[in-house]
C-alpha positions as CSV (number, residue, x, y, z in Angstrom):
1,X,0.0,0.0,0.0
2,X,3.2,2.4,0.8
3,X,3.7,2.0,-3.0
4,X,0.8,2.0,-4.4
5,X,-0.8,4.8,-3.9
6,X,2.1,7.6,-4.2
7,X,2.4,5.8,-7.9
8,X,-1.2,5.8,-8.3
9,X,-1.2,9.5,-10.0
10,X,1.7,8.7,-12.3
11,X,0.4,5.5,-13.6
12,X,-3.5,7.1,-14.2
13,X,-1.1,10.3,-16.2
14,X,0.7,7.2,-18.5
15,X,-2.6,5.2,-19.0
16,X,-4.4,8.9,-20.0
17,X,-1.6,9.2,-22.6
18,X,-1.6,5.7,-23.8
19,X,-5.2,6.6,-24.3
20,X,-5.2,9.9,-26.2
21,X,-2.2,8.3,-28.3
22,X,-4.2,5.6,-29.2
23,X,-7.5,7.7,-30.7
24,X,-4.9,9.3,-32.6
25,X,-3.3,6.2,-34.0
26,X,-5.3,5.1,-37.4
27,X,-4.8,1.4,-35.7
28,X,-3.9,-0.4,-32.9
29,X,-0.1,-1.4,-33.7
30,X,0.5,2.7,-34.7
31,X,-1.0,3.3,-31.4
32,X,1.3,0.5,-29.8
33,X,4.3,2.8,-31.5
34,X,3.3,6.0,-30.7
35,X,3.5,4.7,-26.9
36,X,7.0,2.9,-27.5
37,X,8.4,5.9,-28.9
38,X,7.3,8.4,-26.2
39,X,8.9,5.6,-24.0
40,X,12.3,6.0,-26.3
41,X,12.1,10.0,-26.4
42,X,11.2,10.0,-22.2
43,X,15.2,8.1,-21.8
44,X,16.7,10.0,-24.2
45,X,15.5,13.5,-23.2
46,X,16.7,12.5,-19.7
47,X,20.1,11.6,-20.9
48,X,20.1,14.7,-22.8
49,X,19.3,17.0,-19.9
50,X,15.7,17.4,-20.4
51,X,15.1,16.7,-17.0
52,X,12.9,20.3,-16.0
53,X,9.4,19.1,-15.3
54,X,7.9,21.7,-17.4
55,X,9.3,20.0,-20.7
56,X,8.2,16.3,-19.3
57,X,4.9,14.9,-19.3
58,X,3.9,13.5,-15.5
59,X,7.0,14.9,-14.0
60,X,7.6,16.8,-10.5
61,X,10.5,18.5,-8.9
62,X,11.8,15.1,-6.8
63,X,10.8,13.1,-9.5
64,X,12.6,9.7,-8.2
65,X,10.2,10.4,-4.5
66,X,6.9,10.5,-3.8
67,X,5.9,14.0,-3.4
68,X,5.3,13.8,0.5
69,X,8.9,13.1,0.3
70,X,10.2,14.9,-1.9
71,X,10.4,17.9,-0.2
72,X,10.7,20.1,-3.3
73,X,8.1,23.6,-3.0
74,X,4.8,23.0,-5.8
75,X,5.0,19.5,-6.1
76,X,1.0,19.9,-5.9
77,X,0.5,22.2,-8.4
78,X,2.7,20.3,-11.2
79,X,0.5,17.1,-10.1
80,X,-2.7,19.4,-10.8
81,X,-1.6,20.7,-13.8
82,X,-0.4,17.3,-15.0
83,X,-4.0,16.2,-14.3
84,X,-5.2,18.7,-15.7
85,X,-3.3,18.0,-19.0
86,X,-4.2,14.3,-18.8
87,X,-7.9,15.4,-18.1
88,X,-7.8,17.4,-21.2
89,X,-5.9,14.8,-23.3
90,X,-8.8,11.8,-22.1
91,X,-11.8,14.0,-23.0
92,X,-10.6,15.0,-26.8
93,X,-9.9,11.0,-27.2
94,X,-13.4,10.7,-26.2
95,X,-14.6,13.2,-28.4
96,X,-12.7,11.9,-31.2
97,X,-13.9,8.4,-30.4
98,X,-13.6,5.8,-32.8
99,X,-14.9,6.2,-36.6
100,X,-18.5,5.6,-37.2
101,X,-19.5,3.3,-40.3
102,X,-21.5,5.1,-42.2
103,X,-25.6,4.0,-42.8
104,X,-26.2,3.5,-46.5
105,X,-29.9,4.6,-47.7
């Protein structure tokens, strides 16, 4: 439980992007690759020193703690406006939705 729930808000933040990635995707293996590259880019902006959480989706000052332990200043407010972000991502996937066949008269 100690684990669990500290990780809880990062893991709902992937699973929104994993979502809105996928409505873009025109099928599901695109989709898978969308995901596996944002993976990719995630490492390799970190090695490049990327590491500010403005630039990275889901990230915190403290990144490697939970944010009770983190003790970095606005942990909260990068958590809300990651939400918020995710939020925004999950309801233009639903929006966009799947493509509707088309009724012939």
């Amino acid at each position: 439980m100690w684990y669990v729930l500290p990780s809880t808000h990062d893991w709902l933040l992937l699973a929104a992007l994993a979502l809105f990635l996928q409505s873009l995707a025109p099928n599901k293996l695109a989709g898978w690759g969308y995901m596996v590259f944002y993976l990719i880019c995630s490492l390799a902006l970190n090695k490049l020193g990327w590491q500010d959480p403005h630039y990275r989706y889901g990230a915190y000052p403290g990144a490697p703690l939970p944010p009770a332990l983190s003790g970095a200043h606005g942990v909260g407010w990068y958590r809300l406006s990651w939400g918020t972000a995710a939020a925004t991502m999950i309801t233009l996937a639903c929006m966009r939705g799947p493509p509707q066949p088309r009724s012939v008269p």
